[in-house]
N, C-alpha and C positions, 0 to 999 in steps of 0.2 A: 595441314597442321605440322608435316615434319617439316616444311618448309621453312615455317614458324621459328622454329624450335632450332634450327639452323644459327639465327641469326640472334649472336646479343641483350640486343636491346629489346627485341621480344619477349625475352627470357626475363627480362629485369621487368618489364609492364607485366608480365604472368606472375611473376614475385608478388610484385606490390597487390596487386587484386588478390592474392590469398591471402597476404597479409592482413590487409584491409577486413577482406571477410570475417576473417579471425578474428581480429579485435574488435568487430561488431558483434560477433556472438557471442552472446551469454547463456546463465543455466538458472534455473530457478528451483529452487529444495520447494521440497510442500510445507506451508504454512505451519506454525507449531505456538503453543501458549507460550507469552512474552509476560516479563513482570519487568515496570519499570521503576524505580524512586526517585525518590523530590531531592535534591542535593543534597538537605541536614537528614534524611531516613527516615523523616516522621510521615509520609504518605509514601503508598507504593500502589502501583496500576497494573491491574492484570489487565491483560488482550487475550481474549481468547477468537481464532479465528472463524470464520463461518465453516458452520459443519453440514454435511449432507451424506446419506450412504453412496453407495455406488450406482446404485439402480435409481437416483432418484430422477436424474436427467430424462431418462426414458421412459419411465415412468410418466411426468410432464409432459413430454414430446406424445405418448398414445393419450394422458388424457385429453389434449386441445384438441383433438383430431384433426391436425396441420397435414396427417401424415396420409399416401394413398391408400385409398379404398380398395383394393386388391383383394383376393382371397387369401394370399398367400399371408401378406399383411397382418390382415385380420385375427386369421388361427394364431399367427405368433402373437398378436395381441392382446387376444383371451388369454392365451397358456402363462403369458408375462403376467398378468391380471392375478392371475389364480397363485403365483408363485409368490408376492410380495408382502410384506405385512404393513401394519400401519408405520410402523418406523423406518421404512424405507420413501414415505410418501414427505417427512417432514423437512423440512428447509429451515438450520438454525443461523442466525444472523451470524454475525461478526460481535462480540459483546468486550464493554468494557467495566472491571467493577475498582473503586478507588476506596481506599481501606488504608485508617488511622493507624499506624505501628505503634504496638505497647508494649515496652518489652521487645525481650528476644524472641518469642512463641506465641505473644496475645495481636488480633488485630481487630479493628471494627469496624464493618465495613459502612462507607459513607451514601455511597450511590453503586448504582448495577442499570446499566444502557446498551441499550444497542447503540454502536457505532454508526458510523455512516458510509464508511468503506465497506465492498462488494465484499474482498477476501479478508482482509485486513487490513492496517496501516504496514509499513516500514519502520517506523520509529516512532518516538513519543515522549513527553518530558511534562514533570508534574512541580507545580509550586511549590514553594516550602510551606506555605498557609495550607496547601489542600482546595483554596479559592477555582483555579482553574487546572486543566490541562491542554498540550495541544497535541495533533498528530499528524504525521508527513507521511507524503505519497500512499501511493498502494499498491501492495503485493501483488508480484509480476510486471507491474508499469510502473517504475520509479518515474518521476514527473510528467506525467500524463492522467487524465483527466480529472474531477471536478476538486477530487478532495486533496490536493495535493497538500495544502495546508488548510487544517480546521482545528478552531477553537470551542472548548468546552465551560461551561461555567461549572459553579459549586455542586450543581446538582446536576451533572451530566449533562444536561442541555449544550446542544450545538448553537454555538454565538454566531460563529461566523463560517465561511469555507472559501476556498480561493483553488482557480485555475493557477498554472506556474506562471502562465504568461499576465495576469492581472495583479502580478507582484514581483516577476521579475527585472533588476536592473540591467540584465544584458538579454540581446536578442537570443530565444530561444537557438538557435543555429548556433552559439557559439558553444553554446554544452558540449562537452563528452558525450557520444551517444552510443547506443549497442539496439541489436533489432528492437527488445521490446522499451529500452527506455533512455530517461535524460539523465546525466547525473550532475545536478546542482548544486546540491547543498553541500557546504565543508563542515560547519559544525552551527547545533542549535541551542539554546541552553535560557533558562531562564536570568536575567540581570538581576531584576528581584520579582516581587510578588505581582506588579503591575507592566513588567516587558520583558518580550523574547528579544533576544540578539540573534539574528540568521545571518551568516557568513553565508554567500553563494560564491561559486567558484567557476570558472571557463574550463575551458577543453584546453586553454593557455594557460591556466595557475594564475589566471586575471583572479582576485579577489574584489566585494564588497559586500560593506556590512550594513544592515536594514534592520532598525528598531520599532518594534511594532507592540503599540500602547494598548492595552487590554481593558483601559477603563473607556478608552475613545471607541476602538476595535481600530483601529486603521494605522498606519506605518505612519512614524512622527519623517 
């Protein structure tokens, strides 16, 4: 290694790979309630993300009994058993609720769903009618797996969902990437009450824009 370290250009390739490293790591905050509104302010969406205690992991892992038969095991398994209450056994989803703005202080609320992301979405954007919403990515894995883009109807129902790759115009490889994700999107917004505009972006500042009709479901 001091050999290495001797010479240069060794020094310069040791650079770049921490570099490198560097810019592929990222950090992820704990998930927290999101409100989003519809452009004119007359609908707004809470995202509340999936809730769990702390024991509830293990909890699950001694009840499927996945885990060795041990003695040792075991005794810790009781004594977990006997320490837990019921609200440490419960698993709440990911929820979304979409609510009428009346006033500065009044709302009503329209629908209340479980989402369909694990943790949560990343973002989210609501019609001016209240008719639909949609939601990107998910928490911890920006463009990675199923939900990367899903749409909702009037009453919360999921219309559609999409991988990045069965909607994206550039090879996934061209993104921006860091360990846990891809970064695609530049901006999303609704056009009016019947299309989204998605801007995707490269790792190059390549732009293209994807209009995708909500009365068809599928990208015009």
């Amino acid at each position: 290694m001091k050999r290495l370290l001797r010479h240069p250009i060794y020094l310069l390739i040791l650079f770049g790979l921490l570099v490198s490293m560097i810019a592929k790591a990222d950090t992820w905050g704990n998930p927290s309630v999101k409100t989003y509104y519809s452009d004119n302010k007359e609908f707004k969406l809470i995202i509340t993300p999936k809730r769990t205690s702390d024991k509830y992991y293990l909890w699950n892992y001694y009840k499927s009994n996945n885990h060795p038969q041990t003695k040792k095991i075991l005794r810790k398994k009781k004594k977990f058993m006997q320490s837990i209450s019921a609200q440490d056994t419960v698993l709440i989803p990911c929820k979304g609720e979409l609510y009428m703005v009346k006033g500065t202080t009044d709302s009503v609320l329209i629908w209340e769903r479980t989402l369909l992301n694990d943790i949560c979405p990343t973002y989210a954007i609501v019609a001016n009618d209240g008719s639909s919403i949609a939601t990107f990515d998910n928490w911890y894995s920006t463009g990675y797996g199923v939900n990367v883009f899903v749409v909702y109807d009037e009453k919360g129902n999921a219309r559609k969902t999409y991988k990045l790759e069965e909607i994206s115009p550039f090879p996934l490889n061209d993104y921006s990437m860091s360990i846990s994700s891809l970064f695609w999107r530049k901006n999303v917004h609704y056009i009016d009450n019947d299309c989204i505009e998605i801007i995707f972006e490269t790792d190059e500042n390549k732009t293209t824009k994807r209009i995708y009709n909500l009365n068809r479901l599928e990208f015009e």
